[in-house]
Structure formats: structure tokens, C-alpha cells
C-alpha positions as protocol buffer text, in pm:
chain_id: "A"
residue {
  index: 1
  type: UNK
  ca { x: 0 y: 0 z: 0 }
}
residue {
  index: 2
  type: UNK
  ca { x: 118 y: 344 z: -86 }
}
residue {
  index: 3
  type: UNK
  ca { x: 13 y: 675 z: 155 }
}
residue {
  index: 4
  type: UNK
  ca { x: -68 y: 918 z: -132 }
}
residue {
  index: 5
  type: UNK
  ca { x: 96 y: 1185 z: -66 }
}
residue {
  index: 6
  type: UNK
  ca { x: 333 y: 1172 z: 168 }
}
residue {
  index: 7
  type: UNK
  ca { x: 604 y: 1273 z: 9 }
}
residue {
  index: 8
  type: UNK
  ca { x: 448 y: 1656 z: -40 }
}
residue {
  index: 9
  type: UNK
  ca { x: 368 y: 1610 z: 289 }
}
residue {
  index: 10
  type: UNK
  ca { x: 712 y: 1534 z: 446 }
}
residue {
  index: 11
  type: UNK
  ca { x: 911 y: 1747 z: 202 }
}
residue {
  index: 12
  type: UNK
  ca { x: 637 y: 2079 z: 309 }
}
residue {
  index: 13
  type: UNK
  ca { x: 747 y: 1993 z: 702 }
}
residue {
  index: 14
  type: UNK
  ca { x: 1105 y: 2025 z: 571 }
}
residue {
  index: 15
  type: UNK
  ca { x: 1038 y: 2358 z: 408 }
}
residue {
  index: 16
  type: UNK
  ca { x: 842 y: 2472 z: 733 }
}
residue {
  index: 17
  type: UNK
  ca { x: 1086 y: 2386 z: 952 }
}
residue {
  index: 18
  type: UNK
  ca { x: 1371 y: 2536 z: 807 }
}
residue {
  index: 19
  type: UNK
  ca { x: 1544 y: 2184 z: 733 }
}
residue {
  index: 20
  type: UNK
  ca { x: 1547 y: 2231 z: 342 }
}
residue {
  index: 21
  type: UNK
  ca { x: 1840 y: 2024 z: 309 }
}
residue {
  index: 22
  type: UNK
  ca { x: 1656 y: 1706 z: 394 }
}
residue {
  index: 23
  type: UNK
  ca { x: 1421 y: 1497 z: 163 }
}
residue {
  index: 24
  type: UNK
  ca { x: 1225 y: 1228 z: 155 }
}
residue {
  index: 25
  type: UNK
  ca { x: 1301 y: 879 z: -26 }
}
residue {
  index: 26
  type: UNK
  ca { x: 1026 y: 678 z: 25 }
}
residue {
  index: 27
  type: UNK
  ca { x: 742 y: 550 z: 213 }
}
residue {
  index: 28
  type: UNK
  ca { x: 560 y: 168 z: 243 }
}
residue {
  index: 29
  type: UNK
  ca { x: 341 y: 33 z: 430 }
}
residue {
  index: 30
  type: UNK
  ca { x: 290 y: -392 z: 576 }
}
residue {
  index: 31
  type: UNK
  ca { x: -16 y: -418 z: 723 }
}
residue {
  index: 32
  type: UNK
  ca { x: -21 y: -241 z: 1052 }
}
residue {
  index: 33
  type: UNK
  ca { x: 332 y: -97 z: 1007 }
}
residue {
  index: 34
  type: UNK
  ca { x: 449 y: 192 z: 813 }
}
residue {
  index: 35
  type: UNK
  ca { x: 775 y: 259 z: 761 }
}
residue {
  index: 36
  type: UNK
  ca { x: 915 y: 634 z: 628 }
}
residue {
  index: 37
  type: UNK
  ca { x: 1261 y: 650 z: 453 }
}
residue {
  index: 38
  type: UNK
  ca { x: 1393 y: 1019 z: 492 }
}
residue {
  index: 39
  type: UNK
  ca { x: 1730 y: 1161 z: 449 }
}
residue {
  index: 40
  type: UNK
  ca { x: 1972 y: 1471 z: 472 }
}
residue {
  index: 41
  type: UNK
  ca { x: 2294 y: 1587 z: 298 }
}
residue {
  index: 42
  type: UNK
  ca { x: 2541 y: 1476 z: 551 }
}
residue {
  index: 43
  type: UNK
  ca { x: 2328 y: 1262 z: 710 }
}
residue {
  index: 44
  type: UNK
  ca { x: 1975 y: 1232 z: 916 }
}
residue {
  index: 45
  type: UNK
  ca { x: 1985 y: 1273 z: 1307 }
}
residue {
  index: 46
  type: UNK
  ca { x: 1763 y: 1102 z: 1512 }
}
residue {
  index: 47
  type: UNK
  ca { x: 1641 y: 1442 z: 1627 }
}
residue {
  index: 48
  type: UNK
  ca { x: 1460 y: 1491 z: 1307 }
}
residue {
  index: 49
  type: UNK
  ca { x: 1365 y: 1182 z: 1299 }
}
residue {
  index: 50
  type: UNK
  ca { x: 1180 y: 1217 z: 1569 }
}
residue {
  index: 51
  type: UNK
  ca { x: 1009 y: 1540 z: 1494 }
}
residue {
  index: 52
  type: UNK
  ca { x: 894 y: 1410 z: 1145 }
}
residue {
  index: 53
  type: UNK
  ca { x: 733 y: 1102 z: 1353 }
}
residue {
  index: 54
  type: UNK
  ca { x: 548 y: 1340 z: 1549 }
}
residue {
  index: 55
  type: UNK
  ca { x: 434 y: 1522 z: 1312 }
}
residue {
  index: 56
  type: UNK
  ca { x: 298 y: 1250 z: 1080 }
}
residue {
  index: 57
  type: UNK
  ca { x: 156 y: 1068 z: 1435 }
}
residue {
  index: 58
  type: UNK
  ca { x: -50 y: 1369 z: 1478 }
}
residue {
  index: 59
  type: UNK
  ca { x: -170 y: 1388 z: 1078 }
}
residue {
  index: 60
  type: UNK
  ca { x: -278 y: 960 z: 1055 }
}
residue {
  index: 61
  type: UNK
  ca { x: -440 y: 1031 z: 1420 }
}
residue {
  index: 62
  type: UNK
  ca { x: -673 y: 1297 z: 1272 }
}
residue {
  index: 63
  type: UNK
  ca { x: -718 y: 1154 z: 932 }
}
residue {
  index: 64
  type: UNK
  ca { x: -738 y: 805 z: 1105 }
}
residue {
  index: 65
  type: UNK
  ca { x: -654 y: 676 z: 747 }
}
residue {
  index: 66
  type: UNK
  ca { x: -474 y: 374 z: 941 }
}
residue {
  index: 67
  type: UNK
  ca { x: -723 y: 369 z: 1264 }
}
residue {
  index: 68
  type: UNK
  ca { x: -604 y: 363 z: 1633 }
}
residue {
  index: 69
  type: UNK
  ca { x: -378 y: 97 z: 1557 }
}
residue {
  index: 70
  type: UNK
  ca { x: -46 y: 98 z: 1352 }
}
residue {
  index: 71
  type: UNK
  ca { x: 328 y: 128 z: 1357 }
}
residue {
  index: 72
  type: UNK
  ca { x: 522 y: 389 z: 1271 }
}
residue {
  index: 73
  type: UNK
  ca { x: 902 y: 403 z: 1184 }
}
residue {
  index: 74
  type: UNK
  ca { x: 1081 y: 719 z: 1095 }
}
residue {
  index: 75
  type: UNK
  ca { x: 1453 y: 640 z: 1009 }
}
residue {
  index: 76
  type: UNK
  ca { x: 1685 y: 663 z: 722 }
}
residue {
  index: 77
  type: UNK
  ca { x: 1739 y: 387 z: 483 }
}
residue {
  index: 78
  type: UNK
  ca { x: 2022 y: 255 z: 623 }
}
residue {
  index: 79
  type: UNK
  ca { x: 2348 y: 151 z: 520 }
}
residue {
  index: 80
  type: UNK
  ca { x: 2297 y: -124 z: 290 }
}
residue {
  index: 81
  type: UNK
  ca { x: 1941 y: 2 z: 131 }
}
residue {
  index: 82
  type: UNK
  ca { x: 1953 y: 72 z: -252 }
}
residue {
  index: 83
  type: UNK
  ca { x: 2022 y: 379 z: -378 }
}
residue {
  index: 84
  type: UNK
  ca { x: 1690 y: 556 z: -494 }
}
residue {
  index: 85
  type: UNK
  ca { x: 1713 y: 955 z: -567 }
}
residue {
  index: 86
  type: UNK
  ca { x: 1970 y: 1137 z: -729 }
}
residue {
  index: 87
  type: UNK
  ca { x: 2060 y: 1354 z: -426 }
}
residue {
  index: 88
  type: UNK
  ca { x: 2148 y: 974 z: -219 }
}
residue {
  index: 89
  type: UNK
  ca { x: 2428 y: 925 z: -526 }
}
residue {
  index: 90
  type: UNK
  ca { x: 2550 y: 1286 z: -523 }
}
residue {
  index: 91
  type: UNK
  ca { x: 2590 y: 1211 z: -151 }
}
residue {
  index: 92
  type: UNK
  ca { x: 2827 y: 913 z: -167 }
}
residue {
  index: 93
  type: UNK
  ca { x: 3067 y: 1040 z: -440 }
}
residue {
  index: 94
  type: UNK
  ca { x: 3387 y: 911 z: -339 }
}
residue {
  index: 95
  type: UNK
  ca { x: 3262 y: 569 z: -192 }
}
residue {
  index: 96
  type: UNK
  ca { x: 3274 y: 197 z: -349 }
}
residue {
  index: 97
  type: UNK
  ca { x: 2926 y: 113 z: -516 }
}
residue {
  index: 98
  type: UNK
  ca { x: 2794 y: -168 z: -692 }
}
residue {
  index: 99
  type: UNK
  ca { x: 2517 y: -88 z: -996 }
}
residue {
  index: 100
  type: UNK
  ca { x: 2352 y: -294 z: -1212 }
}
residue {
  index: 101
  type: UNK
  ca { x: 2286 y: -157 z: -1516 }
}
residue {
  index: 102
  type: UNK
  ca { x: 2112 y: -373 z: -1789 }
}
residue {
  index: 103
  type: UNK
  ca { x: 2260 y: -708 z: -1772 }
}
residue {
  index: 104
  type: UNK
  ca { x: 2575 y: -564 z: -1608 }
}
residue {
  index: 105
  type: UNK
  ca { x: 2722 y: -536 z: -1242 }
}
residue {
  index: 106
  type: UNK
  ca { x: 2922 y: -284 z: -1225 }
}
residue {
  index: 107
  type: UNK
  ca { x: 3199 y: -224 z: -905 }
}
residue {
  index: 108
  type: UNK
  ca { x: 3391 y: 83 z: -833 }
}
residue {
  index: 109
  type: UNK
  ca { x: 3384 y: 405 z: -720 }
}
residue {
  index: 110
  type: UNK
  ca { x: 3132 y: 625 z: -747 }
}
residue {
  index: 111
  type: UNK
  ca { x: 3371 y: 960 z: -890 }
}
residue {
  index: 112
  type: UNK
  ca { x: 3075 y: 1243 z: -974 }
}
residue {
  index: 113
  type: UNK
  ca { x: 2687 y: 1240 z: -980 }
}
residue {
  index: 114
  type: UNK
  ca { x: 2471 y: 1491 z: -1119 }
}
residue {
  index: 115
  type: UNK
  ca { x: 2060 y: 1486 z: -1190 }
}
residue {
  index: 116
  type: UNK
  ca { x: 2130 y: 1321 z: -1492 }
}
residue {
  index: 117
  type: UNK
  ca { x: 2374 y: 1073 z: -1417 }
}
residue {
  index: 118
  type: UNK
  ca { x: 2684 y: 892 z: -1211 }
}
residue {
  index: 119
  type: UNK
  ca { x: 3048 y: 792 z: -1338 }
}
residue {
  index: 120
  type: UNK
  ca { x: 3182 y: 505 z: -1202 }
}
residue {
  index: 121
  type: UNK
  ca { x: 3565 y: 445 z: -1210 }
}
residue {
  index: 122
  type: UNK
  ca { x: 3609 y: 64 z: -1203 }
}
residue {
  index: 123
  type: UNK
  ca { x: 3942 y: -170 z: -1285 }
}
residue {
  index: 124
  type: UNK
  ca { x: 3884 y: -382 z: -1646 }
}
residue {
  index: 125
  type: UNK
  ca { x: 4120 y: -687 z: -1642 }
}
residue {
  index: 126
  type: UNK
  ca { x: 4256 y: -689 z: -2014 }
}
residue {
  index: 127
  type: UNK
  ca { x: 4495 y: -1008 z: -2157 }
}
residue {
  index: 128
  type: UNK
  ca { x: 4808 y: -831 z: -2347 }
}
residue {
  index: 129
  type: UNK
  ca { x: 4936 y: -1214 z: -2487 }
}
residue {
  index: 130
  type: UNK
  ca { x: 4942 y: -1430 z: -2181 }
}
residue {
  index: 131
  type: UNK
  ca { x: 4983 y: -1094 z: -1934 }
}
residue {
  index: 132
  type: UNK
  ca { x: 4658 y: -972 z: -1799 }
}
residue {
  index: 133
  type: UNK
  ca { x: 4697 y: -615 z: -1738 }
}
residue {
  index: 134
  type: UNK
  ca { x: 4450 y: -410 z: -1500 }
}
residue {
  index: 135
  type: UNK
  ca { x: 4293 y: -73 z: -1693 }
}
residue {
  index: 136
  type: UNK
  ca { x: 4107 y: 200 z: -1490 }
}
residue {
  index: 137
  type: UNK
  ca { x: 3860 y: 226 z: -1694 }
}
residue {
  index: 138
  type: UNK
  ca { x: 3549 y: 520 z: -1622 }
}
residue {
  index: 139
  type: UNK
  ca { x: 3181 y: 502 z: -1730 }
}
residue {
  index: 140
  type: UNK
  ca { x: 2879 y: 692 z: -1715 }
}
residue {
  index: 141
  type: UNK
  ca { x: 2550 y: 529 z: -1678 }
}
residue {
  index: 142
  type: UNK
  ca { x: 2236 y: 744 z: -1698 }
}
residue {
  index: 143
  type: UNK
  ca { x: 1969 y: 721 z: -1415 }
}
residue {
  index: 144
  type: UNK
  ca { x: 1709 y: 545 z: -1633 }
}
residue {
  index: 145
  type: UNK
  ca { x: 1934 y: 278 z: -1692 }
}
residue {
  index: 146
  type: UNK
  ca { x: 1999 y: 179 z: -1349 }
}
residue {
  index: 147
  type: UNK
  ca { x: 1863 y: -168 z: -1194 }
}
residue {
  index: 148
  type: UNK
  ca { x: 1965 y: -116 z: -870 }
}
residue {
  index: 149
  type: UNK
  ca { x: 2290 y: 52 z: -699 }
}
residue {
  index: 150
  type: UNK
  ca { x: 2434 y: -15 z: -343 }
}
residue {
  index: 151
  type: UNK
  ca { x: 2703 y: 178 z: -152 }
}
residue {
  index: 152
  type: UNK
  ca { x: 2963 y: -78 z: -90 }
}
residue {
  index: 153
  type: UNK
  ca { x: 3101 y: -49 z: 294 }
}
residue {
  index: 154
  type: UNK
  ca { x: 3502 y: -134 z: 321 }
}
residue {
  index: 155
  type: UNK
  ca { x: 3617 y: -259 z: 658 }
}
residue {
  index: 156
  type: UNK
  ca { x: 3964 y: -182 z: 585 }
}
């Protein structure tokens, strides 16, 4: 199920609470429990979190669109959640990221992102006559053509 519009809804608190550099990503809901995905440019603090909970709390309590009874979960998506929006890859420029785009994975690191796109610097293993040589080898891959991306975390 889908709460229609509650991304206008989140995004307005945002603008009227002088936290424009935060956004939404996105919203689901599993029976009783709804969970909200919301970040920031440097990262989201539990503080705002918390504010956005009580906010929407106080809108599905006099809307009752889920009743008395549900479960809600303000938080961002984590470490190991997909990459969704634009703003989430623009983000994590400099860090490791996996993408699959078509019918091809792609590891490396994530050098730029814009609106439009990412470019993703990754090694190509290339035979010269029984040698294999390693190439650094840079591509761009446009938004639309993304399957899925994940931020890679090194424990180096």
C-alpha cells in the first residue's frame, strides 16, 4: 500500500521547519506498520527523525486513514538500502558502489553524480598475450538505466 501523498507532505514539514536540506526517499506500508525512509545531505539525526514522527503521528491520528492501531518508523534507509534519488548518489561520491545496469554489475567508485547521471571508475582486467593487465577504466550510466545501486562499505 502506498500513503498518497506523503512525500508533499514530508518534504512541506522540511520547508516549514527550516530543514530544506533534507528529503524524503520513500514510504511503504505492511499491514499495521508503516515505515518512512527520509534523508539529509550529511546525514539524518535522530532528532529529526523524531520530529517528522510526530508530526505524521498527529496527521494519521486525525485523518485516522490507518485507525487507532499501527506502527510507525521514521529512520533513514540505512546503510545497505539501494540507492533511490539522485541527491542519495550525489551524496556518496567518493565511496565503493555496486550498480547494475542492464545485464551488467558494475563495481567501483562512485567519482561524480549529477541529476542526470553517475560515473563510475572501475578496474577492467585486459589479456596483453598471456599478461593480464589491469585498466582503470570510467563510465557513465544514466539514471534510467539503473537496476539497482548499493554503496559498498570497506572494513579496511
Amino acid at each position: 500500500m502506498e500513503i498518497k501523498g506523503i512525500d508533499e507532505k514530508i518534504t512541506q514539514f522540511f520547508k516549514d521547519n527550516a530543514l530544506e536540506d533534507c528529503f524524503f526517499v520513500e514510504a511503504s506500508v505492511k499491514g499495521k506498520k508503516i515505515e518512512i525512509f527520509i534523508d539529509r545531505d550529511g546525514g539524518i539525526s535522530f532528532d529529526v527523525c523524531k520530529k517528522v514522527s510526530r508530526f505524521l503521528e498527529a496527521d494519521f491520528d486525525e485523518s485516522k486513514i490507518f485507525g487507532d492501531d499501527y506502527v510507525l518508523e521514521v529512520s533513514s534507509p540505512g546503510v545497505g538500502s539501494p540507492l533511490k534519488l539522485p541527491r542519495q548518489y550525489i551524496n556518496n561520491t567518493g565511496r565503493d558502489i555496486e550498480v547494475l545496469a542492464g545485464d551488467q554489475k558494475i563495481k567501483g567508485l562512485l567519482l561524480k553524480a549529477d541529476d542526470q547521471m553517475i560515473a563510475v571508475q572501475f578496474e577492467e582486467i585486459v589479456k596483453e598475450g598471456k599478461k593480464k593487465k589491469k585498466n582503470l577504466v570510467t563510465t557513465e550510466i544514466k539514471y534510467a538505466d539503473i537496476k539497482s545501486a548499493k554503496i559498498k562499505i570497506s572494513f579496511k
